[in-house]
C-alpha positions as CSV (number, residue, x, y, z in Angstrom):
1,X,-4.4,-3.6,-16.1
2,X,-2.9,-2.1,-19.1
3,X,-1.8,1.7,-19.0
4,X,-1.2,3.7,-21.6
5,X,0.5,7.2,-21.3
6,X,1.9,8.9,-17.7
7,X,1.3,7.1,-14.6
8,X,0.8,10.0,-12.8
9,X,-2.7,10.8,-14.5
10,X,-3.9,7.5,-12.6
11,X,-5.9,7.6,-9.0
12,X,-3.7,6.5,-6.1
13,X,-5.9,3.2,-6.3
14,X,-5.0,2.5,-9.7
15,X,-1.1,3.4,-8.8
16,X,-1.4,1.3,-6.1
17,X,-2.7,-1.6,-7.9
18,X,0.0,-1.1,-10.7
19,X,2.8,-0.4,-8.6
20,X,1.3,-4.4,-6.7
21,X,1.0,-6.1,-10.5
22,X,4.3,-5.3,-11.2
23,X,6.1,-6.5,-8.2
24,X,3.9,-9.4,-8.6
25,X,5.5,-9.4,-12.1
26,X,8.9,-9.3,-10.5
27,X,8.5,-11.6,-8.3
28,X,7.3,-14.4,-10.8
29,X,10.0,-13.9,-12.8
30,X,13.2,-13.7,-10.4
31,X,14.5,-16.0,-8.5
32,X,15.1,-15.8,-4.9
33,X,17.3,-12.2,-4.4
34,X,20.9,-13.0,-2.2
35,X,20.1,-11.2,1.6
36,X,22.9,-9.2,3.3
37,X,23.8,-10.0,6.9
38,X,22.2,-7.0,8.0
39,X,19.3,-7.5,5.9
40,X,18.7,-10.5,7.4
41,X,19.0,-9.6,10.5
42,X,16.7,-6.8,9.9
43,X,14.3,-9.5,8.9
44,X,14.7,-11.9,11.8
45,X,14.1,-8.6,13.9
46,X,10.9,-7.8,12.5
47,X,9.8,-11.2,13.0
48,X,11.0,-11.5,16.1
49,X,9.0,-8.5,17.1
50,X,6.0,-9.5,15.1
51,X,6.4,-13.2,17.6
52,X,6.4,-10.9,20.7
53,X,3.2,-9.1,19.8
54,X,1.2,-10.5,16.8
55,X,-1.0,-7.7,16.7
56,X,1.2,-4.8,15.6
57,X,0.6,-5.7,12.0
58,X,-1.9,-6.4,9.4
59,X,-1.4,-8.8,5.9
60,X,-1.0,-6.6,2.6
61,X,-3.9,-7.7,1.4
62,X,-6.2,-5.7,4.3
63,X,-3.7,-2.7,4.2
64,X,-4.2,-2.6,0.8
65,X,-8.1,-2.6,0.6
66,X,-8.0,-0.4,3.4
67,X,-5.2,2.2,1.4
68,X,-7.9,1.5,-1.5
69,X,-10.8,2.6,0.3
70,X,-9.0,6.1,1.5
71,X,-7.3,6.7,-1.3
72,X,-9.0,5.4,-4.6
């Protein structure tokens, strides 16, 4: 996707879909960010939580169809 001019003239699908290409982008390009404690914590948490009861969550790529199909 290329835009050209405000992103705010584009549908929430198409912001979405930027908004994923560039931290796509980012993510490509930069190496691995340094965690805080508490951020990793945070994370061991969540995954901790996510072990206890697998189905509390979905993977991006159905929540974003799904944000796609109400919003674009």
């Amino acid at each position: 996707m290329h835009i050209v001019g405000d992103y705010r003239d584009l549908s929430v699908a198409e912001r979405i879909e930027l908004v994923t290409e560039i931290w796509e982008s980012i993510a490509d390009e930069e190496p691995a960010l340094e965690l805080s404690e508490d951020e990793h914590a945070e994370i061991q948490g969540r995954i901790a939580e996510y072990r206890a009861n697998p189905d509390i969550g979905m993977p991006w790529p159905q929540l974003r169809d799904e944000l796609l199909r109400r919003h674009g």
